[in-house]
N, C-alpha and C positions, 0 to 999 in steps of 0.2 A: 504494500500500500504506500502512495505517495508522500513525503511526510507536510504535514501542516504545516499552513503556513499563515501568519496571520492576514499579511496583505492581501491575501484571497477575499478575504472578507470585507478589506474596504475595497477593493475596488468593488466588489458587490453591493457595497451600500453607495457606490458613487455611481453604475448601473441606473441602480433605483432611481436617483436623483434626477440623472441626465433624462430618464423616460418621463417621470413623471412629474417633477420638484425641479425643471433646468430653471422656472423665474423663481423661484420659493426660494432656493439657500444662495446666498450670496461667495459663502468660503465654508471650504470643510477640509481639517489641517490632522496633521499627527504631533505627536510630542512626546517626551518618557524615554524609555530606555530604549527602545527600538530604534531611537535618534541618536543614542548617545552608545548606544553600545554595551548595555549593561543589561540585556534582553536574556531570560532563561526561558526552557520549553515551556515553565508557567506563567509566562508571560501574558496578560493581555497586550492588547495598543491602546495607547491611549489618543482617542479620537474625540475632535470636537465640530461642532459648525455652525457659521452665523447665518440665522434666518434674514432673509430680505419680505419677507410676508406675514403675515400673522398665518397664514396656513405653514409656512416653512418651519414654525415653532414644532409641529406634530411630526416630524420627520425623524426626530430621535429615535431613539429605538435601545432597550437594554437586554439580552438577552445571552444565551448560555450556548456554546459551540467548542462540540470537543471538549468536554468538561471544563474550559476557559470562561469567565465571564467577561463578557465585552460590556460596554454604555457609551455610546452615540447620541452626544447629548449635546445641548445648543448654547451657545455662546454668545448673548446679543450685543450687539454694538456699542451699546450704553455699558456695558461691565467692559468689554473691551477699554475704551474711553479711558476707564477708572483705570486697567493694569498700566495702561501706556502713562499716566500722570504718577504711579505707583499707591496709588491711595488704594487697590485692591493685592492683597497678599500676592494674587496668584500673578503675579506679571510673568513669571517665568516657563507660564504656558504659551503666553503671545509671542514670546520674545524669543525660544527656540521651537517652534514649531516650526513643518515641514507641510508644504499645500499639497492637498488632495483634491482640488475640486477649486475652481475659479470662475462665478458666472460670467463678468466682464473685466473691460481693463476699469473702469471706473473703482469696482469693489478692489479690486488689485492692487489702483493705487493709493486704497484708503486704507485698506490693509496694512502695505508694507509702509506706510507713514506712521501707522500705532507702531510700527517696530522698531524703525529708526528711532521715535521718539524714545525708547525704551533703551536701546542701545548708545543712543547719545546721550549719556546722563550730563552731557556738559550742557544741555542745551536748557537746562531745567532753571526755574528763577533763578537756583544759586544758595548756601548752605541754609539760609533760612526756611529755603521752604523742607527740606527733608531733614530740621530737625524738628520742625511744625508736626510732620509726617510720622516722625518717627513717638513725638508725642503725644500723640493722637494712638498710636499704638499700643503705645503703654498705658495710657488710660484706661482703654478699655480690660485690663484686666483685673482692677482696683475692685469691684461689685463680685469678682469670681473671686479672688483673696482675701476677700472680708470675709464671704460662705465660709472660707478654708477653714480661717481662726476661728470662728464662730463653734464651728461643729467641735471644736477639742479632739479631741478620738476616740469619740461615740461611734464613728462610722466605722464599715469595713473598709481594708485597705485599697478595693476596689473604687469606691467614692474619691479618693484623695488622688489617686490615680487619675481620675476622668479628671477631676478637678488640676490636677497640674499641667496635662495636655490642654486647657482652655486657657490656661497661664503660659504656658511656654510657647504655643505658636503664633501669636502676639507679638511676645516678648523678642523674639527673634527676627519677627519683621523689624523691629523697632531696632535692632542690630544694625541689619542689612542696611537699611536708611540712613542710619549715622555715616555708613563709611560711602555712600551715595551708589548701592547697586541692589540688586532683590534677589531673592532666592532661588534658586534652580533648579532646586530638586526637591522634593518634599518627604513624609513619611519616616523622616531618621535619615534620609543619605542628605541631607543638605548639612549636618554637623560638621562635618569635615571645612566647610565653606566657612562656616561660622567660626570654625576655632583657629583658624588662616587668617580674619580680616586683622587689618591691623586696630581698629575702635571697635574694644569688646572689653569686657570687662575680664578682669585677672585671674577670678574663680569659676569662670563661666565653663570651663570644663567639668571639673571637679563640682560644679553646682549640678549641672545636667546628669551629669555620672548618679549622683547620689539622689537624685528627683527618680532616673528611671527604675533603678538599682535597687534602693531602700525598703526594707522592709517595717522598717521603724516612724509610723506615721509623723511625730514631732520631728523626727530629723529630717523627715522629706517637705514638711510644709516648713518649714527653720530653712533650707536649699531654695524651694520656691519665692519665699521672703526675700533670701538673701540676692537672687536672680534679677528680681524687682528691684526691689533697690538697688543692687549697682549698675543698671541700666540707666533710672532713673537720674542716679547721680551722673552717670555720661552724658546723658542729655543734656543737666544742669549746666556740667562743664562745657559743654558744647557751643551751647547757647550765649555764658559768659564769655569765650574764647569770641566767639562771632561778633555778641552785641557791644564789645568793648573797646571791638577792631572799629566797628563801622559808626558810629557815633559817639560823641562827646556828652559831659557833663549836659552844658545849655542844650542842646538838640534835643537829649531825655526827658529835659525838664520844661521846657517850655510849651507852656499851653496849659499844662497842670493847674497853675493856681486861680485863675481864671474860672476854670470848671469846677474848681473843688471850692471857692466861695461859696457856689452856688449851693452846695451839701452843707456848708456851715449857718448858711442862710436858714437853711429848711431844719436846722436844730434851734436855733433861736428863737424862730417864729414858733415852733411847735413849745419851748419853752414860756415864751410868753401867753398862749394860750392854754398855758396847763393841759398838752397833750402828749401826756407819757409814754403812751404805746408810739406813738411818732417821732419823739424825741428817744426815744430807744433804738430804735431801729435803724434812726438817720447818724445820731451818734456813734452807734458799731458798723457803719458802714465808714463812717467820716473817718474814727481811728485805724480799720481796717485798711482804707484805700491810703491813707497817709504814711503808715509802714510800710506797705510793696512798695508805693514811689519813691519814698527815702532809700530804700534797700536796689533800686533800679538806678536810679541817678548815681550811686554810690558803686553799683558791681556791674549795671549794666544788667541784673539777672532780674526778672520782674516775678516772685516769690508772692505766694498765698497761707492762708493758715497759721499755724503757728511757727512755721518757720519766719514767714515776715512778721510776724508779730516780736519777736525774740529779736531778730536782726535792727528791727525799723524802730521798735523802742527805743532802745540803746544809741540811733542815730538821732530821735527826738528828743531825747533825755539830755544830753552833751551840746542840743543847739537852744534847750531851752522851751519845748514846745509843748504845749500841754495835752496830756491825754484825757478822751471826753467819759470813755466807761467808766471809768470808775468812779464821776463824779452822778453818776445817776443813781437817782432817788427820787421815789415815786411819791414822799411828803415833800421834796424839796426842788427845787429845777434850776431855783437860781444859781447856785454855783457852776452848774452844769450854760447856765445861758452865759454866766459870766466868761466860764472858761472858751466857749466855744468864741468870743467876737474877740480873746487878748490872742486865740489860737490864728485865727485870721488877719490880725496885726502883728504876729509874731513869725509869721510861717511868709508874711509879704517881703518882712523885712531881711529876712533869712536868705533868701533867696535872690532877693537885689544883691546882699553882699556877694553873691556866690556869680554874679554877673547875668543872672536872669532878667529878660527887660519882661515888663508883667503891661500888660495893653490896657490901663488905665488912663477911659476920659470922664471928663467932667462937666462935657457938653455934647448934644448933637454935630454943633459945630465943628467941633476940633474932631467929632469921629468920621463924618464926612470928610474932611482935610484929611485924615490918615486914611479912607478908603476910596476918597476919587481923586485927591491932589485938589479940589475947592473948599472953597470957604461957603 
């Protein structure tokens, strides 16, 4: 008997097409090991293809041959889109893949323009936007490592399991994106790739070793932890290395004080109107947003939570600036009204010295003269 062979099978699925589906699919491509040479007799192929129709969506097909299972499954244009920007994980199905099928040259040359795009990472904004990218990455697995902690080791070792693969393949994009390229292989053979780049963090081996390895629930979600975080913290550094190259003190700062009256404004009025719940809220947004921007002006790194809280204190504490929580009190307001208008003459003044020019007029006249050149 003749031995199998997988391509037998696409061309039969690209048969099909050309009879029945030649307007419906626009590209139907290969990709995986069969491209790259890493292909065993149990191999499927891995096949995709983009519909041009809302009828070319039903063309897929998943099905079992020769005890192989195959999935011919579709790939639209709009996720396309996404891998070429790299904001979709899978970019490294668009970007080595092999065509099976080309309606026109049109779709061809819209095609191979996601590919280029993918391949020229020079052509991308530039380090901002993949570490935005890569940020955004890591985010998303903040809500799946809270479950982690949460559960203690009530679970079976199966749970922490599933939960560390929703953590690590995330976490891995957000790799890839720091050192500006995507992942190629998926499934465990892209490690090799990751422990190669040069912007990775130091235990990133030894973290993944003991996440997949571990039979010790705390020491595998303590490895997942520790994953996160030192990614997280590359990011940090990343971001500081970048924001610190490309703008100055004045450039960070200007425009701030301006907008931020406006929030000290809306604490004084709510103080004067004995409106607690409003002077709460507008007050913890006031001291909140006044930390990060001390702590950005200062590193260049624009920090949330208690990390700006701890940093951006200690910058307002040394220039004199008053903090508005802790003077709230829900029999008392005045202090809190007090502090917030000496925070807005102390926070203008602060920043003149530091060479911030702050866009204060006094008349319509003179703001017309600064925004038409008339009086």
């Amino acid at each position: 008997m003749d031995k199998f062979n997988v391509f037998d099978v696409s061309a039969t699925l690209i048969e099909r097409i050309r009879r029945y589906h030649a307007e419906d699919v626009a590209i139907a491509a290969y990709y995986g090991s069969y491209l790259d040479g890493t292909a065993t007799d149990r191999s499927d192929l891995d096949f995709f293809f983009i519909p041009a129709t809302p009828e070319g969506g039903n063309v897929g097909l998943s099905f079992i041959l020769h005890n192989i299972g195959f999935d011919f499954w579709p790939l639209s244009w709009e996720r396309a889109e996404r891998m070429a920007t790299l904001t979709d994980g899978q970019a490294g199905i668009l970007a080595d893949c092999r065509l099976l099928y080309v309606r026109s040259d049109e779709d061809l040359e819209r095609f191979n323009d996601l590919k280029r795009r993918i391949k020229d990472l020079r052509s991308f904004e530039g380090e901002e936007a993949f570490i935005r990218l890569a940020d955004s990455k890591i985010q998303q697995v903040y809500p799946t490592l809270y479950e982690l902690r949460r559960a203690g080791t009530r679970r079976p070792l199966t749970y922490y399991r599933m939960q560390a693969y929703e953590i690590m393949m995330p976490t891995f994009e957000a790799i890839a994106l720091l050192n500006r390229t995507y992942l190629r292989k998926g499934w465990g053979k892209n490690l090799p790739q990751l422990y190669n780049m040069p912007i990775r963090p130091q235990s990133l081996e030894v973290d993944v070793n003991t996440i997949l390895r571990s039979a010790d629930i705390p020491e595998a979600v303590a490895a997942c932890e520790r994953l996160v975080d030192s990614v997280r913290l590359l990011i940090t550094q990343r971001r500081a290395e970048f924001e610190s190259n490309s703008s100055s003190y004045a450039e960070r700062a200007t425009g701030f004080y301006e907008e931020f009256k406006g929030m000290l404004d809306k604490v004084q009025f709510a103080c004067e109107r004995q409106d607690y719940e409003v002077a709460f809220f507008a007050a913890a947004q006031a001291d909140a947003e006044l930390n990060s921007f001390l702590v950005f002006c200062e590193t260049g790194q624009w920090k949330s939570g208690a990390e700006a809280a701890e940093a951006g204190r200690k910058i307002a504490d040394e220039a004199k600036l008053p903090a508005l929580v802790p003077l709230l009190d829900p029999a008392n307001l005045i202090p809190l009204q007090s502090a917030s208008h000496w925070l807005s003459i102390s926070l203008e003044r602060y920043l003149r010295e530091k060479g911030i020019e702050i866009r204060r007029f006094t008349s319509l006249s003179d703001f017309r003269e600064y925004l038409l050149g008339v009086r």
